[in-house]
Residue, then its C-alpha position, 0 to 999 in steps of 0.5 A: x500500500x502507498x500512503x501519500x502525505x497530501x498538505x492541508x491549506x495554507x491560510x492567508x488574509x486580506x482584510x479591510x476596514x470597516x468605516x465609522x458609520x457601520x459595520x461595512x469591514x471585510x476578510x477573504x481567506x486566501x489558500x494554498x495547498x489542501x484538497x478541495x473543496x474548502x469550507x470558511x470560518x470567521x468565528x473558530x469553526x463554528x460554523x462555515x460557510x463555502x464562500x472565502x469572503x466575509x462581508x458586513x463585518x463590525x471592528x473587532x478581532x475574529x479566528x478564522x478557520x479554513x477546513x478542506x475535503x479531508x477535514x485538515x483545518x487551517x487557522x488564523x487571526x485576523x483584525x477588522x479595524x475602524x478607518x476614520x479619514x486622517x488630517x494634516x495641514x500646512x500654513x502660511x502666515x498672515x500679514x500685521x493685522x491682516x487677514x493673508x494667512x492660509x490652512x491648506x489642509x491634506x485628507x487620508x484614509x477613510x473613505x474620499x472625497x472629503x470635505x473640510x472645515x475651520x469650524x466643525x459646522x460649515x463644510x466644503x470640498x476646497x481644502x484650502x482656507x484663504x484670508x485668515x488671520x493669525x490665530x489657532x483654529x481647528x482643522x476638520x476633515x469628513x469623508x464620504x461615510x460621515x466619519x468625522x475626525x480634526x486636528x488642533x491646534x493650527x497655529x497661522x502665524x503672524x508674518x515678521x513685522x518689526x523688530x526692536x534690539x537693543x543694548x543695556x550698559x549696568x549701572x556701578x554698585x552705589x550709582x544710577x549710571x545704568x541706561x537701556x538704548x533700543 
C-alpha cells in the first residue's frame, strides 16, 4: 500500500476596514495547498460557510478557520479595524493685522472625497482656507461615510513685522549710571 502525505491549506488574509458609520469591514481567506473543496470560518469553526469572503463585518478581532475535503483545518487571526479619514495641514502666515494667512489642509484614509472645515459646522470640498488671520483654529476633515475626525491646534502665524534690539550698559554698585538704548 502507498500512503501519500497530501498538505492541508495554507491560510492567508486580506482584510479591510470597516468605516465609522457601520459595520461595512471585510476578510477573504486566501489558500494554498489542501484538497478541495474548502469550507470558511470567521468565528473558530463554528460554523462555515463555502464562500472565502466575509462581508458586513463590525471592528473587532475574529479566528478564522479554513477546513478542506479531508477535514485538515487551517487557522488564523485576523483584525477588522475602524478607518476614520486622517488630517494634516500646512500654513502660511498672515500679514500685521491682516487677514493673508492660509490652512491648506491634506485628507487620508477613510473613505474620499472629503470635505473640510475651520469650524466643525460649515463644510466644503476646497481644502484650502484663504484670508485668515493669525490665530489657532481647528482643522476638520469628513469623508464620504460621515466619519468625522480634526486636528488642533493650527497655529497661522503672524508674518515678521518689526523688530526692536537693543543694548543695556549696568549701572556701578552705589550709582544710577545704568541706561537701556533700543
Amino acid at each position: 500500500d502507498t500512503i501519500l502525505a497530501v498538505a492541508g491549506p495554507q491560510l492567508s488574509t486580506t482584510v479591510v476596514s470597516t468605516s465609522c458609520s457601520g459595520a461595512s469591514g471585510r476578510i477573504t481567506m486566501n489558500l494554498s495547498g489542501g484538497t478541495s473543496p474548502f469550507e470558511y470560518s470567521i468565528n473558530g469553526g463554528s460554523t462555515y460557510q463555502s464562500s472565502n469572503v466575509f462581508n458586513n463585518l463590525s471592528a473587532g478581532t475574529y479566528t478564522l478557520s479554513v477546513r478542506d475535503a479531508n477535514s485538515c483545518i487551517s487557522t488564523g487571526v485576523a483584525i477588522v479595524t475602524t478607518s476614520y479619514p486622517q488630517i494634516t495641514d500646512s500654513t502660511t502666515r498672515a500679514g500685521c493685522n491682516t487677514f493673508t494667512g492660509t490652512i491648506t489642509a491634506i485628507g487620508t484614509g477613510g473613505t474620499s472625497p472629503y470635505q473640510y472645515s475651520i469650524n466643525g459646522v460649515n463644510y466644503r470640498s476646497g481644502n484650502v482656507f484663504r484670508n485668515l488671520q493669525a490665530g489657532t483654529y481647528t482643522l476638520y476633515i469628513r469623508d464620504t461615510a460621515g466619519c468625522i475626525n480634526s486636528v488642533s491646534p493650527v497655529v497661522v502665524a503672524n508674518a515678521s513685522g518689526l523688530s526692536i534690539s537693543g543694548t543695556a550698559q549696568i549701572s556701578s554698585c552705589a550709582a544710577n549710571t545704568g541706561s537701556i538704548s533700543l
